[in-house]
C-alpha positions as CSV (number, residue, x, y, z in Angstrom):
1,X,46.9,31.1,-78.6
2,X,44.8,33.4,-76.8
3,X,42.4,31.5,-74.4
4,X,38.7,32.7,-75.7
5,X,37.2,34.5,-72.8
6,X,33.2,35.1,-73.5
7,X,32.4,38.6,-72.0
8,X,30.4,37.0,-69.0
9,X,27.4,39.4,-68.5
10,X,25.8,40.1,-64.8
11,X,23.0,37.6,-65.4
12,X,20.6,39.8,-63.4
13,X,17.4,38.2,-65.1
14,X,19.0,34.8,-65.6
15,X,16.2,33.3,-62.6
16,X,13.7,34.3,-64.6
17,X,14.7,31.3,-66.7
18,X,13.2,29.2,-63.9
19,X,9.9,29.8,-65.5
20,X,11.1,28.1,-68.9
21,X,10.4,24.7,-69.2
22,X,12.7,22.5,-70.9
23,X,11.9,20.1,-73.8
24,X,10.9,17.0,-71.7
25,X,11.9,13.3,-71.9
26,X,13.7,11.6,-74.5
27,X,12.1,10.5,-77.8
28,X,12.0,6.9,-78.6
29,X,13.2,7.7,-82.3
30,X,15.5,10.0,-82.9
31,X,14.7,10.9,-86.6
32,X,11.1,11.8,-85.6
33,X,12.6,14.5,-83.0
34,X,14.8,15.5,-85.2
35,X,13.8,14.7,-89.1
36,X,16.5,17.3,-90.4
37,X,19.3,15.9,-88.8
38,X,20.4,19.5,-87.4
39,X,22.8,20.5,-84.6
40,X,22.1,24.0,-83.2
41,X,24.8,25.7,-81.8
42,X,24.9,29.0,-80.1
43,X,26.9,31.8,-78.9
44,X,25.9,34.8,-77.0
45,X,28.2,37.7,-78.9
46,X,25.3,39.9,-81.0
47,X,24.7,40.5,-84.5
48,X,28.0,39.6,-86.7
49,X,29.2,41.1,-90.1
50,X,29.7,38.4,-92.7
51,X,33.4,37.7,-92.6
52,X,34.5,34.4,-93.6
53,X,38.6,34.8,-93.4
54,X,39.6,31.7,-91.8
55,X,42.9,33.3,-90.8
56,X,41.5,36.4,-88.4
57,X,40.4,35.8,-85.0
58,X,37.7,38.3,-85.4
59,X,35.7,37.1,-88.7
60,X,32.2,35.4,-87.9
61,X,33.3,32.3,-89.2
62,X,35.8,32.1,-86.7
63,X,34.0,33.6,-83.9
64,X,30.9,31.8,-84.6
65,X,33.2,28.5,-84.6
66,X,32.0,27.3,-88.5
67,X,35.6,28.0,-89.2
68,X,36.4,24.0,-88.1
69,X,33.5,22.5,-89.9
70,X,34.9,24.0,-94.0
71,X,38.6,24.2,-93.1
72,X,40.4,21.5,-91.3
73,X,43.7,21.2,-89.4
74,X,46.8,19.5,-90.5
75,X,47.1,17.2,-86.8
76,X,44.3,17.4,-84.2
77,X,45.1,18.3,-80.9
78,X,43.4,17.4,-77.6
79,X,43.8,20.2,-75.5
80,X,42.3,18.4,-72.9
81,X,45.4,15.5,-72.9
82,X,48.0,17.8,-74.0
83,X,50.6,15.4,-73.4
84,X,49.1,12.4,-76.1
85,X,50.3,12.9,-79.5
86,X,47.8,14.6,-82.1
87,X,45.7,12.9,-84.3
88,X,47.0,12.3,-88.2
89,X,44.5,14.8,-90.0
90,X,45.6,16.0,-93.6
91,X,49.0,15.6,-92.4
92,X,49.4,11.5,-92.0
93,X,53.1,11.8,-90.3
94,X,55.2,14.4,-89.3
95,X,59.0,14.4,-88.6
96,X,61.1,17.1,-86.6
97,X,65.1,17.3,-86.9
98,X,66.7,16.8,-83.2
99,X,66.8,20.5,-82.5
100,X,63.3,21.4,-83.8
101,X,64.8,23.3,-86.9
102,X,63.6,21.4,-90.0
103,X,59.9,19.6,-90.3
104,X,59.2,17.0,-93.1
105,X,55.3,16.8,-93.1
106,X,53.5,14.2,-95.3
107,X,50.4,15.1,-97.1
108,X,47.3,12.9,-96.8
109,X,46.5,11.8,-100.4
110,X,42.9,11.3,-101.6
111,X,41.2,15.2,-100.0
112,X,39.4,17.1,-102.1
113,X,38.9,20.4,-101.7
114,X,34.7,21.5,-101.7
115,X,34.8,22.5,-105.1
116,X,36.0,19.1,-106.0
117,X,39.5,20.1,-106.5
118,X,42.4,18.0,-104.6
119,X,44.4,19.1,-102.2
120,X,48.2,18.5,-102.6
121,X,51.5,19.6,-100.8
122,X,51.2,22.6,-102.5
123,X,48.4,23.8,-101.0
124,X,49.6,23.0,-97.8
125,X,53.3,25.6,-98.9
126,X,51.4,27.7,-100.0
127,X,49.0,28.3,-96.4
128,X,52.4,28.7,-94.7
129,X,54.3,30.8,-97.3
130,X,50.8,33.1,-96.9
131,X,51.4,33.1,-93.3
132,X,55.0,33.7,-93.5
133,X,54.3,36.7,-95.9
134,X,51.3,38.2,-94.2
135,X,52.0,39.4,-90.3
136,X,48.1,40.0,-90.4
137,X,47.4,36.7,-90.3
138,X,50.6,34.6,-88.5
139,X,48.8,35.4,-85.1
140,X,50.8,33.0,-83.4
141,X,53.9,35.4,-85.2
142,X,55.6,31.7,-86.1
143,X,59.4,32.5,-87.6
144,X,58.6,30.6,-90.6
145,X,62.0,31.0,-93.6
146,X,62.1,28.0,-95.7
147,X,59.6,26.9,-97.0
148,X,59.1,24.0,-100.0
149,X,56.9,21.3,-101.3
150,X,58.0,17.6,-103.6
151,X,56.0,15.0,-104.0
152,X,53.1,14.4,-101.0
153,X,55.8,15.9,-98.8
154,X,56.5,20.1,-97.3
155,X,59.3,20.9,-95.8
156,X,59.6,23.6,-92.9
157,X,62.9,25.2,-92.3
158,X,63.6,28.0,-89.1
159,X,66.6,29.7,-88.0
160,X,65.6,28.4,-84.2
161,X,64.2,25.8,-82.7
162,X,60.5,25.4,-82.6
163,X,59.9,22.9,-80.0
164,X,57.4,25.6,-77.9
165,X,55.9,26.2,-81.6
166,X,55.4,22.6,-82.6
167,X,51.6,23.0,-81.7
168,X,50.8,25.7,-83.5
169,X,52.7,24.6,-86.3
170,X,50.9,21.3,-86.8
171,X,47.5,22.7,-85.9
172,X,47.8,25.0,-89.0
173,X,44.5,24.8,-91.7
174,X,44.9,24.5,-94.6
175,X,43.5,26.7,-97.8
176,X,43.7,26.2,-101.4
177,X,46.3,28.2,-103.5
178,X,44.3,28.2,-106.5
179,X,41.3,30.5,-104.6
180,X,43.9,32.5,-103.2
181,X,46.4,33.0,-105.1
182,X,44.4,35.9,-106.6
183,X,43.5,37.8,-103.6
184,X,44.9,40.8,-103.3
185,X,45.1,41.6,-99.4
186,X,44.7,38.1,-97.6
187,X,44.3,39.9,-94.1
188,X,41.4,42.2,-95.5
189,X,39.5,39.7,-97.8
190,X,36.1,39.0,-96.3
191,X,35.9,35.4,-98.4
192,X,32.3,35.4,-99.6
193,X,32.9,31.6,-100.7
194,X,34.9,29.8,-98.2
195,X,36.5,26.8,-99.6
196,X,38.0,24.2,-97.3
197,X,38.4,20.1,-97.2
198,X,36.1,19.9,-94.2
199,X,32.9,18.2,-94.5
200,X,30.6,21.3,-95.0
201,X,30.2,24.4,-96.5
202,X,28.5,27.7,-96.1
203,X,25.1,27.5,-97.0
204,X,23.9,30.8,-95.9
205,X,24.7,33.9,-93.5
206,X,22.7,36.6,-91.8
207,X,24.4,39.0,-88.6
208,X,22.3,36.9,-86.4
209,X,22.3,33.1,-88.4
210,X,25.0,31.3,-89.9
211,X,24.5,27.5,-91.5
212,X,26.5,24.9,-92.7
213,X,25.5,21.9,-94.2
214,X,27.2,19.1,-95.1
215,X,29.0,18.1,-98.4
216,X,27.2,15.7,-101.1
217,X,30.3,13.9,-101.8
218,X,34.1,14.2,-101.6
219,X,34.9,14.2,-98.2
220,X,37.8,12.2,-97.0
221,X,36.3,10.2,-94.0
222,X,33.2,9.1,-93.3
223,X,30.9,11.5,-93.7
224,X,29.3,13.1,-90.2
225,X,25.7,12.0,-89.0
226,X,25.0,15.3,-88.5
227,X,23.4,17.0,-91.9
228,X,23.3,20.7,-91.0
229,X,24.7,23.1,-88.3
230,X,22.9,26.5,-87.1
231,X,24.6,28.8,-85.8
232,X,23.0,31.4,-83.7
233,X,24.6,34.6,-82.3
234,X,22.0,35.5,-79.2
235,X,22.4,39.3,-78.1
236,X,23.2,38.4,-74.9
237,X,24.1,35.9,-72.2
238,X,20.3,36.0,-70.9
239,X,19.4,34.6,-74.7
240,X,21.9,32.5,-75.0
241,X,21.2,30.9,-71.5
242,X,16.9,30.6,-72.5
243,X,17.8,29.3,-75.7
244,X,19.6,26.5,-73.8
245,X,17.0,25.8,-71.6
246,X,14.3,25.8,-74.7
247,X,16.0,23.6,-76.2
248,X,16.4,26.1,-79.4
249,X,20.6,26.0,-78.7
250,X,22.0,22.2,-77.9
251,X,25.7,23.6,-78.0
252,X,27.4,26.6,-76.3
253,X,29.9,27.9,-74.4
254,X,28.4,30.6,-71.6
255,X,29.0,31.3,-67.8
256,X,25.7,30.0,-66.2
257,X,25.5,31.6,-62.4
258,X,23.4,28.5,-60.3
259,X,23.9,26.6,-63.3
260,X,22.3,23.7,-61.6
261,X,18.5,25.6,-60.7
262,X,19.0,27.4,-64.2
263,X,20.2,24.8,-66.8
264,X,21.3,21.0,-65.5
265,X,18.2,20.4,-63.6
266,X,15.4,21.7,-66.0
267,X,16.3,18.6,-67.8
268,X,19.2,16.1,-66.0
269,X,18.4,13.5,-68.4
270,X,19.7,15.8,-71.3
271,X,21.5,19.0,-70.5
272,X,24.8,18.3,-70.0
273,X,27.7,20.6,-69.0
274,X,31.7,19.7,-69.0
275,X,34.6,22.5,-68.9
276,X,37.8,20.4,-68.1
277,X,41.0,22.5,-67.3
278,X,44.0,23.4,-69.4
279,X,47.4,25.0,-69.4
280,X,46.6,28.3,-68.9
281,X,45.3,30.4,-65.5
282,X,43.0,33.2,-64.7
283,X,44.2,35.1,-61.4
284,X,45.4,38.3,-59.6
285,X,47.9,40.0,-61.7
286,X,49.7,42.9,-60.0
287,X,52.0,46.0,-61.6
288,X,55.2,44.8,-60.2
289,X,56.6,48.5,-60.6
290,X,54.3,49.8,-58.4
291,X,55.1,50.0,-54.5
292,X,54.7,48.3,-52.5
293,X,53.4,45.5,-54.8
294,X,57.2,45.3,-56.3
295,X,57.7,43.1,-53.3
296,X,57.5,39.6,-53.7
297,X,57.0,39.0,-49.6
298,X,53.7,41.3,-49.8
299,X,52.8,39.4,-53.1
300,X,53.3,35.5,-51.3
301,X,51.3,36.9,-48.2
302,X,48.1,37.9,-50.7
303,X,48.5,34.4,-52.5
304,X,48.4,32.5,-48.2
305,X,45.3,34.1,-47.8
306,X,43.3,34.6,-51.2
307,X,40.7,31.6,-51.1
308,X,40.6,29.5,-54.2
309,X,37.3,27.2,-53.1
310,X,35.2,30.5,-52.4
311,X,36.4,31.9,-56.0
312,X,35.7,28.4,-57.7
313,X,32.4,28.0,-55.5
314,X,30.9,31.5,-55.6
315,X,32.7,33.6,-58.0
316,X,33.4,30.5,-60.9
317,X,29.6,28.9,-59.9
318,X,31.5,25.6,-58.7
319,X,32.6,24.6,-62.6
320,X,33.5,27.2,-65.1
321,X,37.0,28.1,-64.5
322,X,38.4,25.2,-62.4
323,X,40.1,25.4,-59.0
324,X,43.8,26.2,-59.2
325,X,45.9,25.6,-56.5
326,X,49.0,24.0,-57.5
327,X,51.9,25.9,-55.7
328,X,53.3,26.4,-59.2
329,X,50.4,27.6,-61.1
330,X,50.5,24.8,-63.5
331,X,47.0,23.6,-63.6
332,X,46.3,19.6,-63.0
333,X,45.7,17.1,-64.2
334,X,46.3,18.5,-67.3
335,X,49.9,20.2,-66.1
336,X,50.8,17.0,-63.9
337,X,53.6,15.5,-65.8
338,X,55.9,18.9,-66.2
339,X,55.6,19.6,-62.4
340,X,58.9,19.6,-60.9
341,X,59.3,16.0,-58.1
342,X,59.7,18.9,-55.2
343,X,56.4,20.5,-56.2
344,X,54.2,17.8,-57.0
345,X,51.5,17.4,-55.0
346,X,51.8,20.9,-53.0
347,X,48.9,22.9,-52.7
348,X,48.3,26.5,-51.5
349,X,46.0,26.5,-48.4
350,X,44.7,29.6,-46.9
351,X,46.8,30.4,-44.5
352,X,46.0,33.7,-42.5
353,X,48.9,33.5,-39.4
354,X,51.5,32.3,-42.0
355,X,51.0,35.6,-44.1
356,X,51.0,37.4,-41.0
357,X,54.6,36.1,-40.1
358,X,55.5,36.5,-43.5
359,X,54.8,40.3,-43.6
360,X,56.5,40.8,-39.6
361,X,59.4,39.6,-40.9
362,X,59.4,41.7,-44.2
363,X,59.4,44.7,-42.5
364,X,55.5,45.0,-42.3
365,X,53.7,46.6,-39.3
366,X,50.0,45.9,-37.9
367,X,48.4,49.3,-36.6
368,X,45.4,47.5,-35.2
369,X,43.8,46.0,-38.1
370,X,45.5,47.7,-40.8
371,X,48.9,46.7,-42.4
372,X,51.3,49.1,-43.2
373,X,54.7,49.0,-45.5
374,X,58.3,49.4,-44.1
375,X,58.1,52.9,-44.7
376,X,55.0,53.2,-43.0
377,X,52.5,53.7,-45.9
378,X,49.0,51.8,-45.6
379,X,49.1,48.9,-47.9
380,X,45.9,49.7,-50.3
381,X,44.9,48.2,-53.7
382,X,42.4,49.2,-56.2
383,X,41.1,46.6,-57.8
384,X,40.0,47.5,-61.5
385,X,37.4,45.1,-63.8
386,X,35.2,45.2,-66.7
387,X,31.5,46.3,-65.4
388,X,30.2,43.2,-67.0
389,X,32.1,40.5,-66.2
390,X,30.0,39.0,-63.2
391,X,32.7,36.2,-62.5
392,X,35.0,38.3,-62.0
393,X,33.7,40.8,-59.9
394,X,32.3,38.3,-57.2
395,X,36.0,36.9,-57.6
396,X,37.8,40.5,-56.7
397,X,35.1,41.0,-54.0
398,X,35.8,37.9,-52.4
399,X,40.0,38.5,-52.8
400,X,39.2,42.0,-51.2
401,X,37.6,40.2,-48.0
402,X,40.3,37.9,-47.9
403,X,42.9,40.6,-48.1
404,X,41.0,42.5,-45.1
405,X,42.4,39.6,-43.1
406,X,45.8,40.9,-43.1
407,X,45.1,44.2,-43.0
408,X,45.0,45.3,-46.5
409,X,42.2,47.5,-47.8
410,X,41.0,46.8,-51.2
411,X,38.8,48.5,-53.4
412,X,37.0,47.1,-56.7
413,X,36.6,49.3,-59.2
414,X,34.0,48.7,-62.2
415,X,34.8,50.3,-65.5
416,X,34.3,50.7,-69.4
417,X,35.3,47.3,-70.8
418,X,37.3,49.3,-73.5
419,X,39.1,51.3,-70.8
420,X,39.9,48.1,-68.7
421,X,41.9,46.9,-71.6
422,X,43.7,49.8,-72.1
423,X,44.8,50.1,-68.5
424,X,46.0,46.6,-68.6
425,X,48.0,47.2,-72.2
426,X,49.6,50.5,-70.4
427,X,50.1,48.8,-67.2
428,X,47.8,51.4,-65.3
429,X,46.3,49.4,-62.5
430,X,47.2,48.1,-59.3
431,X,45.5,45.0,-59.3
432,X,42.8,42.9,-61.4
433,X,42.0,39.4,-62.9
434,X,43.3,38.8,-66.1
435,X,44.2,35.3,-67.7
436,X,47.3,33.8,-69.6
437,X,47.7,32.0,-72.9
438,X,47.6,28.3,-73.2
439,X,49.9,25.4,-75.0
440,X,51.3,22.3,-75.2
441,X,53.0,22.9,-72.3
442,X,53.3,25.5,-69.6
443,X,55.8,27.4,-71.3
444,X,53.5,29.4,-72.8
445,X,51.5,30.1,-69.6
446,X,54.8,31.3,-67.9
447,X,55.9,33.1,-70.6
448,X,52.6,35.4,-70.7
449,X,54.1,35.9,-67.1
450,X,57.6,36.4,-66.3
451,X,59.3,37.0,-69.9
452,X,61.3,39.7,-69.8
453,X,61.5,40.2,-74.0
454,X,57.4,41.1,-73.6
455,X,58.1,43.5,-71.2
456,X,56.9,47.1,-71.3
457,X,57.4,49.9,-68.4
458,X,54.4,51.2,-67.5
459,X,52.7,53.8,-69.5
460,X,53.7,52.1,-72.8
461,X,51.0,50.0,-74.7
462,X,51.6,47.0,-77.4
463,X,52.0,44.6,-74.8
464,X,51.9,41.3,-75.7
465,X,51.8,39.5,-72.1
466,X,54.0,40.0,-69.5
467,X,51.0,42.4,-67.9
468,X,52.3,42.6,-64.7
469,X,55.7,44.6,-66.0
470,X,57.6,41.8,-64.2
471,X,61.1,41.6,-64.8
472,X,63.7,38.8,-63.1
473,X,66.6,38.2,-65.8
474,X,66.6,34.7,-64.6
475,X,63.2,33.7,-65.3
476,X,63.9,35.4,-69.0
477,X,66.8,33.4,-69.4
478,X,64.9,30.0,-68.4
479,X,62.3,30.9,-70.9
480,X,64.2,30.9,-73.5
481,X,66.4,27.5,-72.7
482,X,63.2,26.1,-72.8
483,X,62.4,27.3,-75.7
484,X,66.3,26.5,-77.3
485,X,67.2,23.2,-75.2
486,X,68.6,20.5,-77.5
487,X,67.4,17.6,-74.8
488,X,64.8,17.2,-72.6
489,X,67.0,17.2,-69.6
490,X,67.8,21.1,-70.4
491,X,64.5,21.4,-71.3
492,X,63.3,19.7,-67.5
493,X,65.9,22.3,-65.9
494,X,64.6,25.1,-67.0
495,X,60.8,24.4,-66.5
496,X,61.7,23.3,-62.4
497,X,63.5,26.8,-62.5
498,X,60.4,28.8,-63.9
499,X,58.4,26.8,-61.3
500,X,60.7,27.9,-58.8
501,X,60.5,31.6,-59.3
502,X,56.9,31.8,-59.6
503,X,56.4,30.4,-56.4
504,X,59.7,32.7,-54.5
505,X,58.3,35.6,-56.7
506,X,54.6,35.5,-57.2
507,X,55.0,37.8,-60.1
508,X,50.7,36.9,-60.0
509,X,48.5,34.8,-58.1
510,X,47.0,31.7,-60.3
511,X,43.5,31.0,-58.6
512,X,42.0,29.2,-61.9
513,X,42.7,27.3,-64.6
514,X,40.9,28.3,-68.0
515,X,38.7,26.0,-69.3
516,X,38.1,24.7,-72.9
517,X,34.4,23.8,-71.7
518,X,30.8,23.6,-73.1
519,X,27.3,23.3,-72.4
520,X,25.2,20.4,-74.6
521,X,22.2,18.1,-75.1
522,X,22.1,14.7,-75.9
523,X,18.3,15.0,-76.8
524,X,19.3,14.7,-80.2
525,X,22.6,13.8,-80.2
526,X,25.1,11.8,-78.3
527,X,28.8,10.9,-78.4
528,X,29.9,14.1,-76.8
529,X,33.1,14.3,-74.8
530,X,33.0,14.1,-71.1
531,X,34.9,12.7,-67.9
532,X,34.7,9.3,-68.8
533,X,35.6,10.0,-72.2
534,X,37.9,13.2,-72.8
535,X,38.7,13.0,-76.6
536,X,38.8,16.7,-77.0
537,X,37.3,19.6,-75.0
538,X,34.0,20.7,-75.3
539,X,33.9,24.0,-76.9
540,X,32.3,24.4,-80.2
541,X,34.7,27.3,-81.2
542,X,37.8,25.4,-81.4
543,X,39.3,23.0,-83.7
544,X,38.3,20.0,-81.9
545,X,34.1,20.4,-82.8
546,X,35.2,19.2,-86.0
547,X,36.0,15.8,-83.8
548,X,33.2,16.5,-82.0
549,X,30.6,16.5,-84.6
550,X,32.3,13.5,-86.4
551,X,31.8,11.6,-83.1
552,X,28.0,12.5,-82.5
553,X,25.3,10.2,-83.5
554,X,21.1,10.0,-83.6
555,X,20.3,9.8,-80.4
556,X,18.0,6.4,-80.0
C-alpha cells in the first residue's frame, strides 16, 4: 500500500497562528462542551467531488478517511505492532495452508449490513471475486483464482504463495453483493448511497463537508460514544493548521513546522500529537544508471556523511517523519525483529574522514575542495523536488551542505509537482526524496527498492517502484524467496541477504521512516492512541480510526 504522503505546503504564514488563541481549559462536563456528541476531523486537501467508491484511492470517501467509519475490514491491523496478530473483525478466524496457497476464512455471524440486510460469506466472495475481476480496483494487484463460499466459511485459492500478501488480503472491506451486483462499471461508479457494516452512514456531502453519523440500530459491537463525525477538507495546510488551533478540527494529519510555538503549546493540556514509525522510509533515491551515481562506493560515501538528526530536527520539525538510521534501512522499533543478529543495533553516524577514505580508494580525487570521479569528471548532483513540499526542501538543502563536505556540489531544484512525478516515473533526475511502500514486513519496503521485475530503463514511465532503475540479479532473486519460501528459515535467509545488499549497495539512502501519525484533542474526547498505549496509529485516514473512534469516550 502506498504510504499517504499529504502535499506539505511551505507554511509561510503558519506564525501568524501565534495570534489564535486556543479553546482554553478543560470543561468539568463533557456533554455541556460538547452536547452533540461530534468528532471533527480535518484534512487540508481542497474542495472534493462526491465520490463514495470505497475501492479507489482517489474518491472523497476514501481521501477524506469516512471510508473506515461505513465499510469495515475483515482483520484489523496495527501498523504500529506489525508483528502482533490482527484483530478478529468480520472475519473471527482465519487459516492459511503451509505454503500460503489456500485461505479458509470464517465469517462473523450476526452483521448486518446498514440497510438492515445481513452479511454472509457471500458477500465476502463476492468483494474478492469483484476484485479479482476488476484491475481498477485490486490496487494492491492481489493474484486472486479460486474463489468460493459454504456455509459461514470463503475459501481463497492462488497459484503462489501469498505469505508477502497475507496483509492485504485479510485487511480487505467488505461490500454487499446485493447493491452491487447491478453496477455496471465498479471502478467508475461514484456510489451515491454507500452501504457498509460499519457503524455509520453518510448523512450528507458537500466539496468542502462530509458527515457521518452513527447507525440507530444493527451494528455488531457496541455502538461508538461518538454520535457524528465532520469531516472538513481546509484549502490549505495554513487552514487546516488554524482550524487545529481553534479548536474547529480535533483530528488531522498535517506537517506543522515549530509545531510546539504553533500547535502543542497553545493548549498542552489538550493538543496532542503522536506519529509513530513504520516499515517504510523516505530518503535520497538516486538513478543508478547515471554516472557516476551507478557506483555503490560514491553512493556509501553520501550515506557517511548525510545527517539524519539535522533532517529529523530541522527538515522533519523533530517528529513527523522519524529518524532513520538503522544501517539496513529497516526502521525501529517497528522493523526490530526482522533485522539480521550482525546488523542489529548498527547505526549510521556521520562520518566525514571515513567517506573521504572511502572515495581515495575508489578511485576518487580531491582538487582542493572539490571531488572528482576516476575519469576526472566533477562529481555534481541536481537535486529535483516538488516547490511545495517544505520538508523536503529544508531536507535536500541540508543533504547538499552535507555533501559539500566531501567535495560534491549539489544543486536543489524546485519544480511543478506534476512534472516532479513524471521525472521520477521516467527516471529523469539525478537525485531527490521520495518514499517507499509499507507492510507487514520489510519485504515490501525493499521491494519498492531493489526488485529487478519493477524495473524500467530510464526514459520509460509505468513504474511501479524500483525508482532508482537499480538492478542486482541477486537482490531480485532474494525478493522473490521471500516471497516463495516454504519455512521461515528460507524466509530469514533471504531477508539477512536483502539487508546485506542494501547496505554494500546503497541502491538509496533511508534517512526517515514514514509515519502513520496524527494530530488530536482530548478536549472532547479521550482514549486516543499514544506511546503508552499504541493500539493502532494515529491517522484518521486509515483503517484503524474505525478502532480509534470505538476507543474514544466523553471526555470528563
Amino acid at each position: 500500500m502506498r504510504v499517504k504522503r499529504s502535499i506539505v505546503a511551505a507554511l509561510v504564514a503558519v506564525m501568524a497562528l501565534g495570534g489564535l488563541t486556543a479553546c482554553s481549559g478543560g470543561s468539568s462536563n463533557a456533554a455541556q462542551s460538547n452536547p452533540d456528541q461530534v468528532l471533527n476531523v480535518g484534512k487540508p486537501d481542497g474542495p472534493q467531488s462526491e465520490n463514495n467508491n470505497p475501492f479507489l484511492e482517489t474518491s472523497a470517501l476514501s481521501n477524506m478517511g469516512y471510508r473506515w467509519m461505513i465499510y469495515e475490514p475483515l482483520v484489523m491491523h496495527n501498523r504500529v505492532k506489525p508483528q502482533e496478530p490482527g484483530k478478529p473483525w468480520l472475519a473471527t478466524k482465519w487459516d492459511w495452508s503451509d505454503n500460503y496457497k489456500k485461505l479458509v476464512l470464517t465469517v462473523r455471524d450476526g452483521v448486518k449490513f446498514s440497510d438492515n440486510q445481513p452479511m454472509t460469506a457471500e458477500d465476502v466472495a463476492y468483494t474478492f471475486q469483484l476484485l479479482r475481476d476488476n484491475k481498477a480496483l485490486n490496487v494492491d494487484a492481489v493474484p486472486y483464482k479460486d474463489i468460493a463460499a459454504a456455509g459461514n466459511q470463503v475459501t481463497l485459492g492462488f497459484e503462489t504463495s501469498q505469505f508477502v500478501n497475507q496483509l492485504k488480503i485479510l485487511q480487505t472491506l467488505v461490500v454487499p453483493k446485493h447493491a452491487w451486483q447491478s453496477v455496471k462499471d465498479p471502478a467508475l461508479d461514484t456510489v451515491k448511497n454507500p452501504i457498509g457494516t460499519g457503524p455509520y452512514t453518510l448523512k450528507s456531502f458537500t466539496p468542502q463537508t462530509m458527515i457521518v453519523t452513527r447507525r440507530d440500530a444493527g451494528y455488531w459491537q457496541e455502538a461508538p460514544k461518538v454520535k457524528e463525525i465532520r469531516y472538513t477538507s481546509y484549502t490549505d495546510n495554513n487552514a487546516q493548521v488554524a482550524a487545529l488551533v481553534s479548536g474547529a478540527s480535533e483530528w488531522s494529519f498535517v506537517f506543522i513546522p515549530n509545531y510546539k510555538a504553533v500547535y502543542t503549546n497553545k493548549d498542552p493540556q489538550h493538543y496532542k500529537l503522536w506519529f509513530p514509525a513504520q516499515l517504510a522510509v523516505h530518503g535520497l533515491w538516486f538513478n543508478t544508471e547515471k554516472a557516476p551515481w551507478n557506483d555503490a562506493k560514491l553512493r556509501q560515501a553520501v550515506s557517511k556523511v548525510i545527517n539524519r538528526d539535522d533532517i529529523f530536527n530541522q527538515g522533519e520539525a523533530g517528529y513527523f517523519y522519524p529518524k532513520n538510521d538503522q544501517v539496513t534501512g529497516i526502521p525501529t522499533p517497528a522493523g526490530d525483529s526482522f533485522i539480521a543478529p550482525q546488523y542489529k543495533g548498527q547505526t549510521v553516524q556521520v562520518d566525514v574522514p571515513g567517506a573521504k577514505s572511502l572515495l581515495t580508494g575508489a578511485g576518487y580525487k580531491f582538487n582542493d575542495d572539490k571531488l572528482a570521479d576516476p575519469s576526472g569528471k566533477p562529481v555534481t548532483i541536481k537535486l529535483t523536488v516538488p516547490s511545495g513540499w517544505s520538508d523536503y526542501i529544508t531536507d535536500l538543502e541540508i543533504i547538499k551542505d552535507n555533501l559539500a563536505q566531501i567535495g560534491i556540489t549539489a544543486t536543489v531544484e524546485k519544480m511543478n509537482q506534476d512534472a516532479w512525478i513524471k521525472s521520477v516515473d521516467t527516471g529523469d533526475f539525478e537525485g531527490l526524496m521520495h518514499w517507499t511502500n509499507d507492510g507487514a514486513t520489510p519485504y515490501d519496503m525493499y521491494r519498492d527498492v531493489m526488485d529487478g521485475t519493477r524495473y524500467k530503463p530510464t526514459g520509460q514511465g509505468g513504474i511501479n517502484g524500483n525508482y532508482g532503475r537499480f538492478k542486482n540479479d541477486e537482490a531480485t532473486k532474494a525478493l522473490e524467496t521471500y516471497a516463495n519460501a516454504e519455512d521461515d528459515t528460507a524466509r530469514t535467509a533471504a531477508m539477512a541477504t536483502l539487508q546485506k545488499i542494501m547496505i554494500d549497495q546503497q541502491p538509496m539512502v533511508p534517512t526517515s521512516a514514514a509515519n502513520s501519525g496524527g494530530e488530536y484533542s482530548t478536549k472532547n474526547w479521550v482514549g486516543w492512541p499514544d506511546e503508552a498505549n499504541p493500539y493502532g496509529p494515529a491517522q484518521p485516514t486509515l483503517r484503524n480510526a474505525l478502532d480509534i473512534v470505538l476507543h474514544l469516550k466523553p471526555a470528563a
